[in-house]
RODO-2510 file (C-alpha; in nm, 4 decimals, decimal comma):
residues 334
     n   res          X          Y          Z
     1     x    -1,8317    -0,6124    -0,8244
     2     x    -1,9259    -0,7905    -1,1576
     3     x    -2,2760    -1,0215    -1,1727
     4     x    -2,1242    -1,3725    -1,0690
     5     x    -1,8686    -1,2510    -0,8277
     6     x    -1,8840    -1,5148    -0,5612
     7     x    -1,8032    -1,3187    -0,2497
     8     x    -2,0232    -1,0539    -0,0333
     9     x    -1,8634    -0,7270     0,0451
    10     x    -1,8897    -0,7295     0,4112
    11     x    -1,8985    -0,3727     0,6284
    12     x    -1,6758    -0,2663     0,9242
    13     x    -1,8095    -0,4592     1,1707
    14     x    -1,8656    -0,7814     1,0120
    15     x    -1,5104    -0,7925     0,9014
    16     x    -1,3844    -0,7165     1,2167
    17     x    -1,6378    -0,9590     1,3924
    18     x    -1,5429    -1,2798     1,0814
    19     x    -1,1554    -1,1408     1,1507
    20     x    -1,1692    -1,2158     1,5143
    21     x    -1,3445    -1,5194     1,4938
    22     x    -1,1660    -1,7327     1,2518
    23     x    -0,8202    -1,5958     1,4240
    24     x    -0,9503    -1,7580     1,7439
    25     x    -1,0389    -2,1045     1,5807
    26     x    -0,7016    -2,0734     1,3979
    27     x    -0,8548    -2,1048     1,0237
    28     x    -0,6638    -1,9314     0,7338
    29     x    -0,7991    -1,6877     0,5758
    30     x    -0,7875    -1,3857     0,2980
    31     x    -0,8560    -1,0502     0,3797
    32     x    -0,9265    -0,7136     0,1492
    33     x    -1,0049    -0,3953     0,2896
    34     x    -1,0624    -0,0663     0,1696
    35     x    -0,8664     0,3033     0,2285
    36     x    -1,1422     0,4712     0,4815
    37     x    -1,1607     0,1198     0,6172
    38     x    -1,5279     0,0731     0,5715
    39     x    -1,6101    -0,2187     0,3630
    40     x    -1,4324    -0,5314     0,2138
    41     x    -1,3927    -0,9198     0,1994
    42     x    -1,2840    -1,2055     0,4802
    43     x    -1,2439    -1,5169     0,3016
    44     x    -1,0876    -1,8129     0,4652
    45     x    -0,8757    -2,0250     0,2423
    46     x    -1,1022    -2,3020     0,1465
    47     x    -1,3526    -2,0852     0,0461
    48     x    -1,1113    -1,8884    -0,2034
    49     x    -1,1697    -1,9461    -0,5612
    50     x    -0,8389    -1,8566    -0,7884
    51     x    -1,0729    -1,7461    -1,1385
    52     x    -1,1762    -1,5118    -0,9017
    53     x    -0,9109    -1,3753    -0,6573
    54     x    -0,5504    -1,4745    -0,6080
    55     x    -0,2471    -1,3484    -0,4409
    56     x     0,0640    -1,4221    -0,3020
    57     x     0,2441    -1,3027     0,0094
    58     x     0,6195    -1,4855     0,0094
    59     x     0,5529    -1,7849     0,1344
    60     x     0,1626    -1,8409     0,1059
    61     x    -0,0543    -1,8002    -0,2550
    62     x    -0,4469    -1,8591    -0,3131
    63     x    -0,2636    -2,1136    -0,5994
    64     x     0,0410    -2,2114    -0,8348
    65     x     0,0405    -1,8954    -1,0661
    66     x     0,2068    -2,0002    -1,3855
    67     x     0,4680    -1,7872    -1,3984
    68     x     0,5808    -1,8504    -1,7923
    69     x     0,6989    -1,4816    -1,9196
    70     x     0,8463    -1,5866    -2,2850
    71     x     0,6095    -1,3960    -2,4815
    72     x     0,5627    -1,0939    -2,2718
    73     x     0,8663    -0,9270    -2,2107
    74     x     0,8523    -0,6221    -2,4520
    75     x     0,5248    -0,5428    -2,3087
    76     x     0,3515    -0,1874    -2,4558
    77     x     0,3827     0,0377    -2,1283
    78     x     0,2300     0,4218    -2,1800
    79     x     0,0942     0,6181    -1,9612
    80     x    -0,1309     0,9745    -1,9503
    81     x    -0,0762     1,1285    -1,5425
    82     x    -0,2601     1,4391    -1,4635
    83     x    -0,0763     1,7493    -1,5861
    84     x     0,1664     1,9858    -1,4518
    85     x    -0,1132     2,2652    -1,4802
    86     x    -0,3592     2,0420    -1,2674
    87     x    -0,1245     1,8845    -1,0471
    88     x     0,0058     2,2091    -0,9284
    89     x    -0,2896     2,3925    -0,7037
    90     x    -0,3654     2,0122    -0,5339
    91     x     0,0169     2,0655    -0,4496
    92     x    -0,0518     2,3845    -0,3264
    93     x    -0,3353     2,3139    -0,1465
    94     x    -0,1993     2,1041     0,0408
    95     x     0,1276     2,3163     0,1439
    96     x    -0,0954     2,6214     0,2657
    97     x    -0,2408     2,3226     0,4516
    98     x     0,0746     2,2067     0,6003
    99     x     0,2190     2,6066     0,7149
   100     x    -0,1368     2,6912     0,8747
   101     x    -0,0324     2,4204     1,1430
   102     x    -0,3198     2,1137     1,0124
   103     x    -0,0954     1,8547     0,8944
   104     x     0,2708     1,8108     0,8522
   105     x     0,2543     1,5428     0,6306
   106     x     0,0031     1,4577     0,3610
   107     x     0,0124     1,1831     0,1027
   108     x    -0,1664     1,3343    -0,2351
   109     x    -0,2399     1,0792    -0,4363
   110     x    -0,3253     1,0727    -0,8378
   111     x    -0,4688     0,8653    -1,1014
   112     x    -0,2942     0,7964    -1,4418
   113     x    -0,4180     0,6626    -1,7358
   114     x    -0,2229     0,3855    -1,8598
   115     x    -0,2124     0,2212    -2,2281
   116     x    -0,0347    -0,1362    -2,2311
   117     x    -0,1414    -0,4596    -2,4169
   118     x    -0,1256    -0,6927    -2,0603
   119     x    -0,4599    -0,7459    -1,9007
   120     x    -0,4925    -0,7400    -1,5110
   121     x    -0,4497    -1,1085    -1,4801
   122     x    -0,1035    -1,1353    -1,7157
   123     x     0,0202    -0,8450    -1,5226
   124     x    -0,0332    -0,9831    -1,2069
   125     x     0,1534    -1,2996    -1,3346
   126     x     0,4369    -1,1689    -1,5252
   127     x     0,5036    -0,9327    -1,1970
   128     x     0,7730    -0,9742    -0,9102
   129     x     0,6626    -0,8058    -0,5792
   130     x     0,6674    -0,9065    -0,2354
   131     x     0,3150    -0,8607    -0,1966
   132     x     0,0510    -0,9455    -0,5016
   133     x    -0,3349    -0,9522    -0,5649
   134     x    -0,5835    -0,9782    -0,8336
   135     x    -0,9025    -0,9262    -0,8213
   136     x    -1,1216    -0,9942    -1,1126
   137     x    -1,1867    -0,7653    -1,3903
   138     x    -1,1388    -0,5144    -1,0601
   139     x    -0,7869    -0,3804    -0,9765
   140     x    -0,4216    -0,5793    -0,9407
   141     x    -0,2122    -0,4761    -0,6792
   142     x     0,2146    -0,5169    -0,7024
   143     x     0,2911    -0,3720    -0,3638
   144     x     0,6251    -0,3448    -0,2012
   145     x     0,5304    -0,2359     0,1084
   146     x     0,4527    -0,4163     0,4634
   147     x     0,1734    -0,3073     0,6688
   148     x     0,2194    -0,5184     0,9440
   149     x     0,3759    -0,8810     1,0145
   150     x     0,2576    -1,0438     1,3218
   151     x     0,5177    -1,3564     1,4485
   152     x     0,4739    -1,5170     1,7453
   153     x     0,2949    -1,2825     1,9262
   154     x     0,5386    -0,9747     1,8211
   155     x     0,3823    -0,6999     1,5627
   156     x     0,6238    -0,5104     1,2871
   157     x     0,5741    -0,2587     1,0735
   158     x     0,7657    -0,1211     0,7683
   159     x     0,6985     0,1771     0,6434
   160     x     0,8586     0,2424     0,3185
   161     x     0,8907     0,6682     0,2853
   162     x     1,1715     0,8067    -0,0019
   163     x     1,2267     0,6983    -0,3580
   164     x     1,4370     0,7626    -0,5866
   165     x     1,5965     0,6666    -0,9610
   166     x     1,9146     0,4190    -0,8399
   167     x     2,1108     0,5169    -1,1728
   168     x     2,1587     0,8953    -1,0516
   169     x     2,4599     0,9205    -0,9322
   170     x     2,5967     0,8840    -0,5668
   171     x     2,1671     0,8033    -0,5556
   172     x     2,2026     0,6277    -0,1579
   173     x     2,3854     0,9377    -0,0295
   174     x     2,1328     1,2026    -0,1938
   175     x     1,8065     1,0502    -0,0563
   176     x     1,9710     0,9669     0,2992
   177     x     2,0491     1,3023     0,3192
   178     x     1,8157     1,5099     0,1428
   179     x     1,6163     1,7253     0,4327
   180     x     1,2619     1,6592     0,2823
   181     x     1,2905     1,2812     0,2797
   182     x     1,4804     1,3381     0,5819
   183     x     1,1808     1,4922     0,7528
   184     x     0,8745     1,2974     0,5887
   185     x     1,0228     0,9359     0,6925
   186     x     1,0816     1,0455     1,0275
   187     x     0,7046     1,1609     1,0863
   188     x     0,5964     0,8573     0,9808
   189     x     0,8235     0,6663     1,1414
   190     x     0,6768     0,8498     1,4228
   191     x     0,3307     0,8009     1,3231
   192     x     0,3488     0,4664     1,2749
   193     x     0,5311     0,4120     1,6504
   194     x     0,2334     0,5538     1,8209
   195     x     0,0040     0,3581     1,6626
   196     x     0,1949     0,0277     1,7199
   197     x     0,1508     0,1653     2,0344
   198     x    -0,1981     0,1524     2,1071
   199     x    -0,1834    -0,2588     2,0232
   200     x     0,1534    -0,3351     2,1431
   201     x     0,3695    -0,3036     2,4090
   202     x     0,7254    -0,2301     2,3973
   203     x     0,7320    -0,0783     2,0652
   204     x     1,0870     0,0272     1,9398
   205     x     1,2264     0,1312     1,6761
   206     x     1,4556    -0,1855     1,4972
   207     x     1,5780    -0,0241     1,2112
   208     x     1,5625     0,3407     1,0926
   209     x     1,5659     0,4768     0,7154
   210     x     1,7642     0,1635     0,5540
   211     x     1,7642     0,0923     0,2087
   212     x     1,5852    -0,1726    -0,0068
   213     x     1,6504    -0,1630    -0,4385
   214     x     1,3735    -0,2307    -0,6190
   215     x     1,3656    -0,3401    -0,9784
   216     x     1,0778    -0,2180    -1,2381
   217     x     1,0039    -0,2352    -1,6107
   218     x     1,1410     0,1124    -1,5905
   219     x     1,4783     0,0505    -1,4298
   220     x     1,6114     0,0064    -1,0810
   221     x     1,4604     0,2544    -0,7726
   222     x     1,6143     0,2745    -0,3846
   223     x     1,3296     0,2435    -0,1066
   224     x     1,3744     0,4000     0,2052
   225     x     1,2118     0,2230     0,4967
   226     x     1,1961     0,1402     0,8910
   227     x     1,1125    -0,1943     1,0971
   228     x     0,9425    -0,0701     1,4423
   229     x     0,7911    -0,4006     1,6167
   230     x     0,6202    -0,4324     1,9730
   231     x     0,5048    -0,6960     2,1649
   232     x     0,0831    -0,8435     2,1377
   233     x    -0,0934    -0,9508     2,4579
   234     x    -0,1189    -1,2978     2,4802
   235     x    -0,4672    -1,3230     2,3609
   236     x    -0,4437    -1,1162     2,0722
   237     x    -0,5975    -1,3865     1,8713
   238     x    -0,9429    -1,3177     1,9849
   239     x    -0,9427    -0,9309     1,8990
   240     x    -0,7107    -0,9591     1,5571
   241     x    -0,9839    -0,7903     1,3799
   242     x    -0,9718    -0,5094     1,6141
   243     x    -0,6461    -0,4522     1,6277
   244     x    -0,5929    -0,4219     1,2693
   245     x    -0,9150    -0,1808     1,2258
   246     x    -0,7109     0,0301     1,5410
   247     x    -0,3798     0,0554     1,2774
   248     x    -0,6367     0,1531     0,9910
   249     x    -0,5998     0,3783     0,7317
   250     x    -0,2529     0,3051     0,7167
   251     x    -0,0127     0,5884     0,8604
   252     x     0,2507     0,5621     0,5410
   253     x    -0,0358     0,6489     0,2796
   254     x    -0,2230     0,9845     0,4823
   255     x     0,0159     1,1540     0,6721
   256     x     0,0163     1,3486     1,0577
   257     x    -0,1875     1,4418     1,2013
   258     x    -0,3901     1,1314     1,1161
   259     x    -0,7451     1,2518     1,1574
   260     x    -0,7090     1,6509     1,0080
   261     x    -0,5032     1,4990     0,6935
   262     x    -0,7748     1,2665     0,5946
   263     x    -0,9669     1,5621     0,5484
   264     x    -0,7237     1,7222     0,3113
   265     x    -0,7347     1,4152     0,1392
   266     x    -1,0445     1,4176     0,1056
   267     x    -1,0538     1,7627     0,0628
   268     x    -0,7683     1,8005    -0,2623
   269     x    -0,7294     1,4988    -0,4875
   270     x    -1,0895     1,4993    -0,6390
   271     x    -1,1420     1,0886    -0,6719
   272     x    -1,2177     0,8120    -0,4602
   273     x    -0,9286     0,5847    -0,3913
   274     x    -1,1328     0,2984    -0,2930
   275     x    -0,9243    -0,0027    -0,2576
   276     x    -0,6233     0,1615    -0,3399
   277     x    -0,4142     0,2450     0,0321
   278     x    -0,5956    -0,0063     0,1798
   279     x    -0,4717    -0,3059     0,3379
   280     x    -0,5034    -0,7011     0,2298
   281     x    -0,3164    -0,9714     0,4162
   282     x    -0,3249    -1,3225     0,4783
   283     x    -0,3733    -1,5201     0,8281
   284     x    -0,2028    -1,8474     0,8188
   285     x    -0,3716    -1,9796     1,1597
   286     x    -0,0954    -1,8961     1,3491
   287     x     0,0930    -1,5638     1,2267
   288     x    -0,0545    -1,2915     0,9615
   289     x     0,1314    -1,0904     0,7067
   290     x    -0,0009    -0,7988     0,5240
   291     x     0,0373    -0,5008     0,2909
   292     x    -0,0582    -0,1956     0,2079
   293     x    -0,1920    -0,1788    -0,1622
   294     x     0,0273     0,0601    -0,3554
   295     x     0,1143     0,0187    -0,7087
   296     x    -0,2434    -0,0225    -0,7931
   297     x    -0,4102    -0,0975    -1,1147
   298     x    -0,7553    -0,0441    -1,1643
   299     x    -1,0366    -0,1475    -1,4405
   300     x    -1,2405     0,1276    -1,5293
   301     x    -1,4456     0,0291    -1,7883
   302     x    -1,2243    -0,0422    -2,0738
   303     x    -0,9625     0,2114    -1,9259
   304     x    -0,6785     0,0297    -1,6791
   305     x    -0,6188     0,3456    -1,4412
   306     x    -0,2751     0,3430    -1,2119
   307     x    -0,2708     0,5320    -0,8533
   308     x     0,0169     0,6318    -0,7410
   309     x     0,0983     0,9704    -0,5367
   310     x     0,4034     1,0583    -0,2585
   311     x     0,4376     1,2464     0,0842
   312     x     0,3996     1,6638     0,0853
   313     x     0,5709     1,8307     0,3548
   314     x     0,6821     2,2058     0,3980
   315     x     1,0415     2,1302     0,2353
   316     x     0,7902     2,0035    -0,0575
   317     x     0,8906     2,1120    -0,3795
   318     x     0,6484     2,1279    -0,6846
   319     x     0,8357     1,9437    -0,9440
   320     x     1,0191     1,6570    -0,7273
   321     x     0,6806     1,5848    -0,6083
   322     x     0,5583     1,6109    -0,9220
   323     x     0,7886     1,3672    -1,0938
   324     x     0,7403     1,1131    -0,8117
   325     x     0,4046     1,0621    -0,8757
   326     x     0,4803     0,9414    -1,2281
   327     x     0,7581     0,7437    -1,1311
   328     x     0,6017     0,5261    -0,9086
   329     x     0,3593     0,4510    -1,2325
   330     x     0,5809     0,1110    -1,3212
   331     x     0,5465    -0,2199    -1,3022
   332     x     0,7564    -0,4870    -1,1604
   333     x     0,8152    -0,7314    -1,4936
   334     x     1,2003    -0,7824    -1,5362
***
């Protein structure tokens, strides 16, 4: 973090221990963490400091974000992804991985250079998601996707698995039915339904494989996703932090087995994701809502870096996958 950064990155057990205590007392609060789960911020609302960090979740924002887009709509948008050539042995990697019986699901991820004349902060404000974040002179996240929602005392997930372009034609039917997507969303589904599981009791299954349209600088996409909720015990207040570190890294962004595909992962794609597939979230005092951080901008020195990356499986094939990972380079400014 830069020089004057006013927060302390805070380890494992001092977010979980800062989690669990301001839950109990019922104080709002901000929280980051990272991919492995290992480090990141807890910062209740009164602390937060909007030159620094902002976001907005729906219905609750660190600030009023001034949302004027007049001058930036034809926005320069390039981008430089890994290559075919290099992209290629990560993918098949990963599929010996998957037929030796070590994983039958494993999200490879990517980083693409990206050339545009918007700065962290303007993209962050010009963008439409469900679920934003800046961090200063750090990373901006635009992410679409739940991790989990916590209402009055009932936990959700809603894992989002299966994209695809909404102008090809008869688009709904092919990615409902396509075997591949077919199979990947219904191993997380799985995934995600045994984790609930270990918080939760009651967990079902809501809604399977329904379809949400999402709209980019880049044209319209279809989202497949799932709601699976269960109920909390009545004193989950007190251990909030530890049931979020027990969901943690987030099923939707490693894959199944959980354990043996983090090794892949760590294993194939060569870079640290950091922040990226992590989680942030905000606890209102009552009920929290969070997301996974996908469609993730990062500073690298004077370089502005986008991760992106999609679910390999054994129906996997090389170019699909391929073009997913550079379609999900896009932001949402419309």
């Amino acid at each position: 973090m830069t020089k004057n950064f006013p927060y302390k990155i805070l380890n494992k057990h001092e977010i979980c221990q800062q989690i669990n205590y301001l839950s109990t007392i019922h104080t709002p609060f901000l929280f980051i963490i990272d991919y492995k789960a290992e480090y990141g911020f807890v910062i209740p609302q009164n602390e937060l400091k909007s030159d620094f960090i902002s976001f907005q979740i729906e219905h609750s924002s660190s600030d009023k974000i001034n949302t004027n887009k007049s001058d930036k709509y034809n926005f320069k948008w390039a981008i430089k992804p890994l290559s075919l050539h290099a992209y290629q042995p990560k993918f098949e990697y990963v599929q010996a991985q998957i037929h030796q019986g070590n994983s039958f699901l494993t999200n490879l991820t990517q980083a693409s250079a990206i050339s545009t004349d918007l700065s962290l902060s303007e993209i962050f404000r010009l963008s439409n998601a469900k679920y934003k974040l800046w961090v200063k002179n750090q990373f901006t996240v635009l992410s679409p996707e739940t991790f989990v929602q916590i209402r009055d005392g009932k936990i959700s997930s809603f894992p989002m698995k299966g994209t695809i372009d909404a102008t090809i034609f008869d688009a709904e039917n092919i990615i409902q039915n396509d075997p591949k997507e077919k199979a990947e969303h219904a191993t997380i589904v799985d995934l995600i339904r045994n984790d609930l599981s270990i918080v939760a009791e009651n967990v079902q299954v809501k809604r399977f494989r329904y379809i949400e349209k999402l709209r980019t600088n880049q044209g319209k996409l279809l989202q497949v996703s799932s709601e699976i909720s269960g109920d909390l015990p009545h004193n989950f207040y007190e251990k909030l932090g530890d049931i979020l570190f027990s969901l943690l890294p987030a099923g939707s962004i490693c894959g199944a087995p959980k354990a043996k595909t983090l090794e892949i992962i760590d294993t194939v794609e060569g870079y640290e994701r950091g922040f990226y597939t992590g989680i942030f979230g905000f606890f209102d005092g009552q009920n929290l809502d969070s997301a996974v951080m996908i469609r993730f901008i990062e500073q690298q020195g004077e370089q502005l870096v986008f991760k992106s990356g999609g679910g390999i499986t054994s129906k996997s094939e090389l170019y699909k996958e391929y073009n997913e990972l550079i379609q999900k380079v896009y932001v949402p400014i419309y």
